[in-house]
C-alpha positions as CSV (number, residue, x, y, z in Angstrom):
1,X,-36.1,32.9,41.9
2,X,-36.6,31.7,45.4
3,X,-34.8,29.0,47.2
4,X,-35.8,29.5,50.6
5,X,-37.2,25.8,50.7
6,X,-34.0,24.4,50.2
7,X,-31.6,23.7,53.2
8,X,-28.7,21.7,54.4
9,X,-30.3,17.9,56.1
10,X,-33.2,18.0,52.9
11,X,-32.9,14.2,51.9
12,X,-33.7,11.7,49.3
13,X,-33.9,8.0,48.3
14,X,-34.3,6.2,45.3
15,X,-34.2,2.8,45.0
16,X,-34.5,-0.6,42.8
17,X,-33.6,-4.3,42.2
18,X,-31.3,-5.2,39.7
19,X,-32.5,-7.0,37.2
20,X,-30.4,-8.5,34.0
21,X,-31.1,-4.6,32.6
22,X,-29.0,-3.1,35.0
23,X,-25.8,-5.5,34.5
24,X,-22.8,-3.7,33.1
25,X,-22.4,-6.0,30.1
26,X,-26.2,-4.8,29.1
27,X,-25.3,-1.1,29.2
28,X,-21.6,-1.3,27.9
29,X,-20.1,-0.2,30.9
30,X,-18.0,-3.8,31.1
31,X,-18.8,-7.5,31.0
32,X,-19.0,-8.4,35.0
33,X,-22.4,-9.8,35.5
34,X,-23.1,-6.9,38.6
35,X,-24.9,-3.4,38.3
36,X,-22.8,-1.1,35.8
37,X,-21.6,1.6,37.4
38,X,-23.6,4.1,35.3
39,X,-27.2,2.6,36.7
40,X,-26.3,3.3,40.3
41,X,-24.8,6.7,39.1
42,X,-28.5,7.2,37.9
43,X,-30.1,5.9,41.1
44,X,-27.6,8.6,43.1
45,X,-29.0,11.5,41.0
46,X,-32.9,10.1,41.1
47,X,-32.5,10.4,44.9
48,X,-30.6,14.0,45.0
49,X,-33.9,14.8,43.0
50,X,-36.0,13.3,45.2
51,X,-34.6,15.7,47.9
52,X,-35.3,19.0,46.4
53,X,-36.9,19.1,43.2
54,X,-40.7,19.3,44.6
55,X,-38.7,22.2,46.6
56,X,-38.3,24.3,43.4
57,X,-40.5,27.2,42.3
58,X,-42.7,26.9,38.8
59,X,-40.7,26.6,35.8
60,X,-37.3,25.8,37.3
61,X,-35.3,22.5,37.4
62,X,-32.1,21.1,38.4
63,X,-29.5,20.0,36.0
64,X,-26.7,17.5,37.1
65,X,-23.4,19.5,37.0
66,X,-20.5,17.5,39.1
67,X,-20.5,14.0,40.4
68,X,-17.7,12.4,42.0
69,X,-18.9,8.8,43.1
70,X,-16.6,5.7,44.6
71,X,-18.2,2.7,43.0
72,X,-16.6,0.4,45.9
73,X,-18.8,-2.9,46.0
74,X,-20.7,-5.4,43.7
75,X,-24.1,-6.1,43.8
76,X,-25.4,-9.1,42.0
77,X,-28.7,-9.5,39.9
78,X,-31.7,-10.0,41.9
79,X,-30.4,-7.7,44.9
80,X,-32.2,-4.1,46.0
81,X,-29.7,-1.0,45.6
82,X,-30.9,2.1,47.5
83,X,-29.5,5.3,47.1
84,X,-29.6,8.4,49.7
85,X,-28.6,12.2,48.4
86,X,-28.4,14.9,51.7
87,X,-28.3,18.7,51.2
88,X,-24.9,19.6,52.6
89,X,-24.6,23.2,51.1
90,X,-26.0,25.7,48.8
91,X,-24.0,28.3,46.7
92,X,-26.6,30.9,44.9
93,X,-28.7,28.3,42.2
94,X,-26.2,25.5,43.3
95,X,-26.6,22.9,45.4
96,X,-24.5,20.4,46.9
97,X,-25.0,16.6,48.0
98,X,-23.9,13.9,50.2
99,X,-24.5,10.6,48.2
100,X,-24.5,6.8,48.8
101,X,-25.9,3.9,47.8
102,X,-26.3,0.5,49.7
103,X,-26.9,-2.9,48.6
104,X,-28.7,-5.6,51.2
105,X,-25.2,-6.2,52.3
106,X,-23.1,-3.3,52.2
107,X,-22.4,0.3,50.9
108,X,-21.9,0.3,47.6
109,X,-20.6,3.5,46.6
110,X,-20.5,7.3,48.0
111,X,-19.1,10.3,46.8
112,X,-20.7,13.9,46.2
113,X,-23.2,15.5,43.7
114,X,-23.1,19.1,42.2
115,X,-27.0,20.5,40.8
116,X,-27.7,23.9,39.8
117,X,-31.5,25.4,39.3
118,X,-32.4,27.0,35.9
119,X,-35.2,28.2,34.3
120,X,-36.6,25.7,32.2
121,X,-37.7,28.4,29.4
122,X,-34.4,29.9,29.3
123,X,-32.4,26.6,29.2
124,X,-34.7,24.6,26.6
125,X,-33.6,28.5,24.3
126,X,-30.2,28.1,24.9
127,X,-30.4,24.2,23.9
128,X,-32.9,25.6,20.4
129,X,-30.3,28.2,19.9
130,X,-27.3,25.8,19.8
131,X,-28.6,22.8,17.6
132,X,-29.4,25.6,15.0
């Protein structure tokens, strides 16, 4: 497998506007009227993949393995989140991220983001093999 296309400074953004969808009381996560915690999680990892995963050779992905995220700020329905993931390392089929995510007021959150490459074949055997 080659990673040669992936390097520290790769970035990626994701972004979106909340809508009633995205409050925590509509995904369980609580019952402030704001984003739930677990949608800007999900816009945090949409933009770590926007940074390398048209990077990646045929037949490989990256999997989610470690994220440790600050969720610091509200953002109220109706507002536009954008999130920014920056290559800061790589560790063999790791890679490391520098996340954050901004309202139109304020940073929202930040923290770090763990992915690690596999081979999509092998994985989705692993996965067949375990449920049976």
């Amino acid at each position: 497998m080659n990673l040669s296309g992936l390097s520290p400074g790769l970035k990626g953004s994701a972004a979106l506007v909340v809508g009633e969808e995205h409050t925590a009381p509509r995904i369980g996560s609580g019952k402030v009227h704001v984003l739930g915690t677990p949608v800007m999680i999900n816009l945090i990892e949409a933009a770590a993949l926007a940074a390398v995963e048209h990077l990646l050779p045929a037949g490989y992905q990256s999997l989610g393995t470690r994220l440790d995220v600050r969720h610091i700020a509200a953002t109220p329905v109706g507002m536009r989140v954008a999130a920014t993931a920056e290559v800061t390392g790589l560790e063999g089929r790791t890679i490391r991220f520098r996340v954050e995510a901004r309202d139109e007021k304020e940073l929202i959150g930040d923290g770090v983001h763990e992915r690690v490459v596999v081979n999509v074949a092998r994985f989705d055997e692993r996965v067949r093999r375990k449920i049976g």
